[in-house]
C-alpha positions as CSV (number, residue, x, y, z in Angstrom):
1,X,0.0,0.0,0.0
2,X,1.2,3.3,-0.8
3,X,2.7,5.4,2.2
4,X,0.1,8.6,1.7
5,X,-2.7,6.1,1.8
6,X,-1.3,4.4,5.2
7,X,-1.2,7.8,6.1
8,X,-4.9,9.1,5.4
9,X,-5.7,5.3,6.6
10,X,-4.4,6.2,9.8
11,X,-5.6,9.8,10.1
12,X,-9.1,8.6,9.7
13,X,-8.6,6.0,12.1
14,X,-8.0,8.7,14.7
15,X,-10.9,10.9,13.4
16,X,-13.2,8.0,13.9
17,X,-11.9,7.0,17.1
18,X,-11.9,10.6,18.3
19,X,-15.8,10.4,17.1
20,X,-16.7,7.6,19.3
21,X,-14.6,8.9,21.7
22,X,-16.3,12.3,22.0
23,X,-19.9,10.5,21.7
24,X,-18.9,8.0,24.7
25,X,-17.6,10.8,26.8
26,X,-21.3,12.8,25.8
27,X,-23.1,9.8,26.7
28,X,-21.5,9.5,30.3
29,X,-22.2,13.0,30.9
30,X,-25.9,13.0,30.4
31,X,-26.2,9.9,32.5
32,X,-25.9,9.4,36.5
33,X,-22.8,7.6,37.1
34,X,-24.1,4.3,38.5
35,X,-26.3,4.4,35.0
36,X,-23.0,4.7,32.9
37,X,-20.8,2.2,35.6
38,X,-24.0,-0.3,34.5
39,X,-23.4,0.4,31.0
40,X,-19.8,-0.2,31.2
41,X,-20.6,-3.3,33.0
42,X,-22.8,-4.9,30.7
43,X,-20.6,-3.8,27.5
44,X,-17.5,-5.7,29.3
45,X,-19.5,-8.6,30.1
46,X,-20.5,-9.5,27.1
47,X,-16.5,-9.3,25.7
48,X,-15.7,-10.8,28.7
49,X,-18.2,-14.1,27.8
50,X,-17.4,-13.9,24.1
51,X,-13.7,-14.2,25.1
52,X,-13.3,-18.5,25.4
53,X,-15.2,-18.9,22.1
54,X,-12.9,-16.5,19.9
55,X,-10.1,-17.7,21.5
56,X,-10.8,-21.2,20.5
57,X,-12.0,-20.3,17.4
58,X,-8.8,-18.8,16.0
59,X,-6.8,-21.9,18.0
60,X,-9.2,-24.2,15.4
61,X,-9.0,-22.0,12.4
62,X,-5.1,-22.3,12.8
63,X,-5.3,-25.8,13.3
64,X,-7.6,-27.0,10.3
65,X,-6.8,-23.7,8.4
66,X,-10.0,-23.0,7.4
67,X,-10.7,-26.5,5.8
68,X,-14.7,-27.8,5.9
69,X,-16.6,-27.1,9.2
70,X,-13.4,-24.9,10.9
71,X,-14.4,-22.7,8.3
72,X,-17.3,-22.0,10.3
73,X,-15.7,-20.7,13.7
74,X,-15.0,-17.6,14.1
75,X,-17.6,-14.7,15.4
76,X,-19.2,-14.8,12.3
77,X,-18.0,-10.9,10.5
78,X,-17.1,-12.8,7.2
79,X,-20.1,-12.7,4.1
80,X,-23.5,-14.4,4.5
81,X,-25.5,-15.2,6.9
82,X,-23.5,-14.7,10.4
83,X,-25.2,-17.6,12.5
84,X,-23.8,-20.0,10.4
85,X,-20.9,-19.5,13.5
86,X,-20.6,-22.2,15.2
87,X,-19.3,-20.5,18.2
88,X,-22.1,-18.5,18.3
89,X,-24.0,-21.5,18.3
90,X,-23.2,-23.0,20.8
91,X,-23.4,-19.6,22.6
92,X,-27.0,-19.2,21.6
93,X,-27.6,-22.9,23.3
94,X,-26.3,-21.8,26.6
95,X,-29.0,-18.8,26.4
96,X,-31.9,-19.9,24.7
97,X,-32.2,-23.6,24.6
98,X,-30.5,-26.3,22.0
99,X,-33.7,-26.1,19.8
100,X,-33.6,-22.6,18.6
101,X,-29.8,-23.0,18.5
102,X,-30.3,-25.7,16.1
103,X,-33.2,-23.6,14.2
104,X,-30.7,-20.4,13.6
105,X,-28.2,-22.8,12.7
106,X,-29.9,-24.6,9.7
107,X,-31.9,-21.3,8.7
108,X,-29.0,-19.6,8.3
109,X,-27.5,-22.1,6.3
110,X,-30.2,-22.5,4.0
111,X,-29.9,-18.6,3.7
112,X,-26.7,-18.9,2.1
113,X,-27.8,-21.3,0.0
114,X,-30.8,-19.0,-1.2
115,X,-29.0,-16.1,-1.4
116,X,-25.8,-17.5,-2.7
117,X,-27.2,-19.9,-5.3
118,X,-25.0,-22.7,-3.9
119,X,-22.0,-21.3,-3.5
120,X,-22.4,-20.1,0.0
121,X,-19.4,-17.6,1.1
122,X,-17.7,-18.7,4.7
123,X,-19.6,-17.2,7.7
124,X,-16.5,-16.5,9.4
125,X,-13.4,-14.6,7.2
126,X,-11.3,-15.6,10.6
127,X,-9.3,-12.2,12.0
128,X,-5.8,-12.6,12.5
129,X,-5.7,-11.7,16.2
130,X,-8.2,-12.1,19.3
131,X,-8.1,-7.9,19.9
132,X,-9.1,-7.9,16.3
133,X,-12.2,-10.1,17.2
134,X,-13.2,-8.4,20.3
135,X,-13.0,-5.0,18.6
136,X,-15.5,-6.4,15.6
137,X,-17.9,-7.6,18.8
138,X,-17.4,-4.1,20.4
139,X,-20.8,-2.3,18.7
140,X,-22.9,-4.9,19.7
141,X,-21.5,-5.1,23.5
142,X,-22.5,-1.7,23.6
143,X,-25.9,-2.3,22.0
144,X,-26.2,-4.4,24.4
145,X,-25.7,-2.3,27.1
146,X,-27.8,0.4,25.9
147,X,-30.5,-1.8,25.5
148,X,-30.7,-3.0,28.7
149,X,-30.5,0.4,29.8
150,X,-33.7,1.7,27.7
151,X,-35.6,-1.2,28.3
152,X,-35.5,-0.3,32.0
153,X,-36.9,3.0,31.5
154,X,-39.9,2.0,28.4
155,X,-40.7,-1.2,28.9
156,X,-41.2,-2.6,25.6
157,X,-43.2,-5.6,26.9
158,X,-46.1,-2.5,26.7
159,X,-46.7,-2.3,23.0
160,X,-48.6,-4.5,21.3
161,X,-47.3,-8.2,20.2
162,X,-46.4,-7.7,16.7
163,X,-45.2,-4.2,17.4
164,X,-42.3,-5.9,19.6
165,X,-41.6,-9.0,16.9
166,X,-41.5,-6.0,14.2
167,X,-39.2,-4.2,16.6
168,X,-36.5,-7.1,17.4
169,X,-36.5,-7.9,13.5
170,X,-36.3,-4.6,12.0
171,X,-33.3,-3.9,14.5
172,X,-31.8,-7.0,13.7
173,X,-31.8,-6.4,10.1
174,X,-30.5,-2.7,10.5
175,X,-28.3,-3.8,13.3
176,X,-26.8,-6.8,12.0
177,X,-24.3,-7.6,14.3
178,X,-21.9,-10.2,14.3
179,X,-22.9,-13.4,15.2
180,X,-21.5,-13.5,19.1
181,X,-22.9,-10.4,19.4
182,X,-26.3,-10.9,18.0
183,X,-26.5,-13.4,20.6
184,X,-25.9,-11.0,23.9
185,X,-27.9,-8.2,22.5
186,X,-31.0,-11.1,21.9
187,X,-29.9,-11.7,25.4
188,X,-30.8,-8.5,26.9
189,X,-33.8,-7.6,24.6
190,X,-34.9,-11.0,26.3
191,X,-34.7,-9.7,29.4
192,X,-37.7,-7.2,28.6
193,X,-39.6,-8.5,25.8
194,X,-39.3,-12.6,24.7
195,X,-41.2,-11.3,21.8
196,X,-39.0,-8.8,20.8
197,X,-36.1,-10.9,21.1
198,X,-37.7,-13.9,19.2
199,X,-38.2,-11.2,16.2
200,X,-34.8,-10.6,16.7
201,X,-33.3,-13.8,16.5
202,X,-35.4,-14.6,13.5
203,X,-33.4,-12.5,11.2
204,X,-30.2,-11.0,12.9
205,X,-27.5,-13.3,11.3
206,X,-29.7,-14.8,8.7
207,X,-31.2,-12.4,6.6
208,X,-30.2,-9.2,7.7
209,X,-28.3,-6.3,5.7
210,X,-24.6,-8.2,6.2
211,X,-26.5,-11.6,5.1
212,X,-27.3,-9.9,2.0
213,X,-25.0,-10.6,-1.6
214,X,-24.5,-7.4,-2.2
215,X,-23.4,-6.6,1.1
216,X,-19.6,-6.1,1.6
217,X,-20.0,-5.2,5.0
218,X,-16.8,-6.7,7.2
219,X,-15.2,-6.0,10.0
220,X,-11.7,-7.9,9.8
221,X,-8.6,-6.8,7.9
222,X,-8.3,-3.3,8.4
223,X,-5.2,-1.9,10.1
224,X,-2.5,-3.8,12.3
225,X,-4.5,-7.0,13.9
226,X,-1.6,-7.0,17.3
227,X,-0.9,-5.0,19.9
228,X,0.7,-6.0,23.1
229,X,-0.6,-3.3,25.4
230,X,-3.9,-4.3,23.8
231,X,-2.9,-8.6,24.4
232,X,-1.8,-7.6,28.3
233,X,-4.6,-5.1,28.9
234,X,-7.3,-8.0,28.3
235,X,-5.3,-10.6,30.0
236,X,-4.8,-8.8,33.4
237,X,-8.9,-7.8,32.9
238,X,-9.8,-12.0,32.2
239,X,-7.4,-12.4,35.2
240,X,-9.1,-10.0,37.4
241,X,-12.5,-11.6,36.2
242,X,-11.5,-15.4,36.9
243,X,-10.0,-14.9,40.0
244,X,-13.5,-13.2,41.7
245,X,-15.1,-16.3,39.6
246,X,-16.9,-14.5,37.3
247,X,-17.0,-10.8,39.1
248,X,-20.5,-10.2,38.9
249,X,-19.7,-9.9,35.4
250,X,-20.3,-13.2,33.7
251,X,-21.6,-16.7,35.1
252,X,-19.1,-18.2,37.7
253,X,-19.0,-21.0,35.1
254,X,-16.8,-19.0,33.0
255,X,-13.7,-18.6,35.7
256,X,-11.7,-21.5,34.3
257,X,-12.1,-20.6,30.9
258,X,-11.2,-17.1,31.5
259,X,-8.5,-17.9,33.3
260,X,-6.8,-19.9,30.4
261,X,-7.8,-17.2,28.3
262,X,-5.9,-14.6,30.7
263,X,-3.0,-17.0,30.0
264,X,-3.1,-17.3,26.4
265,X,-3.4,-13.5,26.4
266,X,0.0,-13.1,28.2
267,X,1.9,-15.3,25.9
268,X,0.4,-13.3,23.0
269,X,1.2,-10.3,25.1
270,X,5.3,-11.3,24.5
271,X,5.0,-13.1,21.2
272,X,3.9,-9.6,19.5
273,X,6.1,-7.3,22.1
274,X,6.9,-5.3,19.2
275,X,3.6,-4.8,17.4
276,X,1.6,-1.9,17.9
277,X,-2.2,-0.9,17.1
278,X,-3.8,1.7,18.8
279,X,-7.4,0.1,17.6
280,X,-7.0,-3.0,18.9
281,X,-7.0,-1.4,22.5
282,X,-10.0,-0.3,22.4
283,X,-11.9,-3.1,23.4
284,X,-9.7,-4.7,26.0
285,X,-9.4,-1.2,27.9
286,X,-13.8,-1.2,28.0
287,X,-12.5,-4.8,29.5
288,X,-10.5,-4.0,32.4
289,X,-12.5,-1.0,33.4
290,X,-15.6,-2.8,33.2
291,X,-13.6,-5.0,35.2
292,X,-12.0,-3.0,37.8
293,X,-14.7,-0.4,38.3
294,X,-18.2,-3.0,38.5
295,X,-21.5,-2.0,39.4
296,X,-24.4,-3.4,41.0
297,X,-27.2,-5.0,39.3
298,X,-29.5,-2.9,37.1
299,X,-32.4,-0.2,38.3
300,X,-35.5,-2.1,38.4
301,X,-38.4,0.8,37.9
302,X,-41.8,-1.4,36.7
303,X,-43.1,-4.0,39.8
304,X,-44.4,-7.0,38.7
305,X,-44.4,-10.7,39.6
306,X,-41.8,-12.6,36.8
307,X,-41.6,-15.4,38.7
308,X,-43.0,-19.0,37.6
309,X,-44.1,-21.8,38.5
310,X,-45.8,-20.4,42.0
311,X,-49.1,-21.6,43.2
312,X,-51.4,-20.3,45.9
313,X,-50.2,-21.8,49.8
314,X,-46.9,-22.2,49.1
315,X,-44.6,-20.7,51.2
316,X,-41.4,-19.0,50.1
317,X,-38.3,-17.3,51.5
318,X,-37.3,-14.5,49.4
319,X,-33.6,-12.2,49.6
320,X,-33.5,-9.1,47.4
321,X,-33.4,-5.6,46.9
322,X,-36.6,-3.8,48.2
323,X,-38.0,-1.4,45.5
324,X,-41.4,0.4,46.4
325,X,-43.8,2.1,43.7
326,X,-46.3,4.3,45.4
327,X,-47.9,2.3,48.1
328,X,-46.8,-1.0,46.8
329,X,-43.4,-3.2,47.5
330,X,-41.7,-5.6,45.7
331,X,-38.6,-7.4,46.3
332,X,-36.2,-7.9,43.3
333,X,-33.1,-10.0,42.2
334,X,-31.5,-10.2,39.0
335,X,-30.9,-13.6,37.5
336,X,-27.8,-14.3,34.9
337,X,-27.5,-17.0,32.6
338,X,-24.3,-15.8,30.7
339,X,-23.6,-12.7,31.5
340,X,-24.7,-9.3,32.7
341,X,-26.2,-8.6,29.1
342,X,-29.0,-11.3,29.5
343,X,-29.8,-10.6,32.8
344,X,-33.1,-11.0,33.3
345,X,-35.1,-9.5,37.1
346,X,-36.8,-12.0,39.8
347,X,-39.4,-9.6,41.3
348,X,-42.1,-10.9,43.9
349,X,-44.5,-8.0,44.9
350,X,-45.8,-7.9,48.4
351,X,-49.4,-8.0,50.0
352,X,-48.5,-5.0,52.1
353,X,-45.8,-2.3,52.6
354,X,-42.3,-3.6,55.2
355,X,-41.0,-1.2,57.1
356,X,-37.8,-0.4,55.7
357,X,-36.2,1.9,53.4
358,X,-36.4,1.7,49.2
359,X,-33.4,-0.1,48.0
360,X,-32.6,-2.0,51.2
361,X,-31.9,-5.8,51.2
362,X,-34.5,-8.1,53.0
363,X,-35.2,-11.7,53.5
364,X,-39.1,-12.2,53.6
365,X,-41.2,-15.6,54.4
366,X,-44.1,-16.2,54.1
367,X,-46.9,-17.7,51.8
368,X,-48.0,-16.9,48.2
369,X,-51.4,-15.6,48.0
370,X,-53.2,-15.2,44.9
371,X,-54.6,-11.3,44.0
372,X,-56.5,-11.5,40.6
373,X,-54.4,-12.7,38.0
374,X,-50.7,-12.8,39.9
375,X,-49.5,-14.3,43.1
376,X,-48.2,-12.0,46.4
377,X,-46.0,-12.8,49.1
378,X,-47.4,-12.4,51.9
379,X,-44.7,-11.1,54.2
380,X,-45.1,-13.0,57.7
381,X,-41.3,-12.0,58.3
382,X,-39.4,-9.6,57.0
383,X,-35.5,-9.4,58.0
384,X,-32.8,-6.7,57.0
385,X,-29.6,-8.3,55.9
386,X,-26.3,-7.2,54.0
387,X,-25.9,-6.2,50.5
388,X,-24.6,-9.3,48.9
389,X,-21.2,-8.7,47.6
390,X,-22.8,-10.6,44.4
391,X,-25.8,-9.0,43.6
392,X,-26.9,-11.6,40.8
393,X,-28.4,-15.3,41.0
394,X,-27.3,-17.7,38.0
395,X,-29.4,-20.0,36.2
């Protein structure tokens, strides 16, 4: 490449950079600082669970060099349908169950076929470098964040039905993120609307606008794929994370895999001493702060009772935050299946108001009582106790 165009390459790198930059900053401004901590939070979580599946992506990729299925790992940023990834497969299981795993999964691949007439392009043009994969994943960590954010403040379980399918698919096929990432920002929607995430999952990665022929839409190749400030960065963040086993970040089950990660990261770290990229920092930086800086569990501003599988006389014991709307009370806990992104609240309202403060911690027992269409708690006893130091339940 000619040096004046490595040069305006670069200079628009920083412009664009210096964009997003400036916007971020904006962002955080205009928001209360727990609100952006919880952003942060959620944006590194879902890097932080995408980590393991990259990594042994590109360990596959180097193995089989892209020859028959390997062909297929990767976060799925290459041309056609993106849920062809197997990774993100296997990802999508862990949230939403084998079966629609296996549905994406063979509708995306008879997308290609459509689309391509037969000659269906690799899912997953594999990046060079982990930073490189994390930094194609970064837009839709942060859509995932800011969904979770404005679903907490308009409910989109409101609208009508097929407004919310509409919604999830026409952001899906907008959106189109890459195929790890369509599957944490399904995640959150989730949380809020199944609906809206089912119309969602129903097109992102299989006939959205990077699905498309014509669409040259990719994310890898561009720029410098290693930078050891960028390989340390994100191994002492996956260090941090495995060694709290999962940091309110991710699901404890991810500590070990983490943890090999954070070693894999290191050698990388010394293997490309000498290689520089001020891109592929990006991403690990959002890590380790999301890492080092945490947050609590998400605002929960609607009461209701999301809770399944209760019937009238049983008695239950209850711990969570107390959240009070008017003259009612509710008790609420966040549950996590991956990661922070598709965490999903545990509410149980109350017959009758407790007295203690709004946001406290309380263990209450007592029986379910039924109250026109949803079930109460009764509170017989109600007990102040501790903050937990991890404010999330997994699944």
């Amino acid at each position: 490449m000619p040096r004046g165009a490595v040069i305006l390459d670069a200079m628009n790198s920083v412009v664009r950079i210096g964009v997003w930059a400036t916007l971020a900053l904006a962002a955080c401004a205009a928001l209360p600082v727990s609100t952006a901590r919880g952003m942060l939070a959620t944006a590194a979580s879902t890097l932080f669970e995408s980590t393991p599946f990259i990594l042994a992506g590109l360990a596959l990729g180097a193995v089989a060099r892209g020859n028959g299925p390997v062909a297929l790992l990767g976060c799925g940023c290459g041309s056609g349908p993106s849920a062809r990834s197997l990774p993100a497969a296997v990802a999508t299981g862990m949230v939403f169950g084998p079966l629609v795993a296996v549905a994406r999964f063979s509708a995306a691949w008879l997308a290609s076929r459509v689309l391509f007439r037969g000659r269906a392009p690799a899912a997953c043009t594999h990046a060079t470098s982990a930073p490189e994969e994390l930094g194609a994943l970064l837009p839709a960590a942060v859509g995932a964040a800011v969904a979770m954010h404005a679903a907490s403040v308009c409910d989109p379980a409101r609208f009508a039905p097929a407004a919310q399918v509409l919604a999830g698919a026409a952001l899906a096929f907008v959106g189109a993120p890459c195929a790890l990432g369509a599957v944490a920002l399904a995640g959150a929607i989730h949380a809020r609307s199944a609906l809206a995430a089912a119309g969602f999952l129903s097109v992102a990665g299989i006939a959205d606008v990077r699905a498309l022929p014509a669409s040259s839409r990719g994310l890898h190749g561009t720029g410098t794929p290693h930078d050891a400030l960028a390989y340390g960065t994100a191994s002492l963040a996956l260090a941090i994370v495995a060694l709290r086993h999962g940091g309110s970040l991710v699901h404890p089950a991810f500590a070990v895999p983490l943890g090999v990660s954070a070693i894999a990261f290191a050698f990388a770290a010394l293997r490309f001493r000498r290689h520089e990229s001020w891109r592929a920092r990006v991403a690990p930086s959002i890590m380790l702060a999301g890492a080092l800086l945490g947050a609590p569990a998400p605002a929960y501003r609607e009461t209701e009772t999301t809770m399944t599988g209760l019937f009238a006389g049983e008695h239950l014991t209850f711990t969570g935050a107390l959240v009070r709307e008017g003259a009612h009370d509710a008790v609420v806990r966040y549950a996590v299946t991956c990661c922070r992104a598709d965490a999903a609240p545990v509410v149980v309202r109350l017959t009758r108001r407790v007295a203690y403060a709004n946001g406290s911690w309380v263990r209450v027992d007592g029986p379910v009582l039924r109250s026109g269409e949803e079930f109460r708690l009764d509170p017989e006893r109600v007990v102040r106790v501790p903050a937990p130091s991890d404010p999330f339940i997994y699944r």
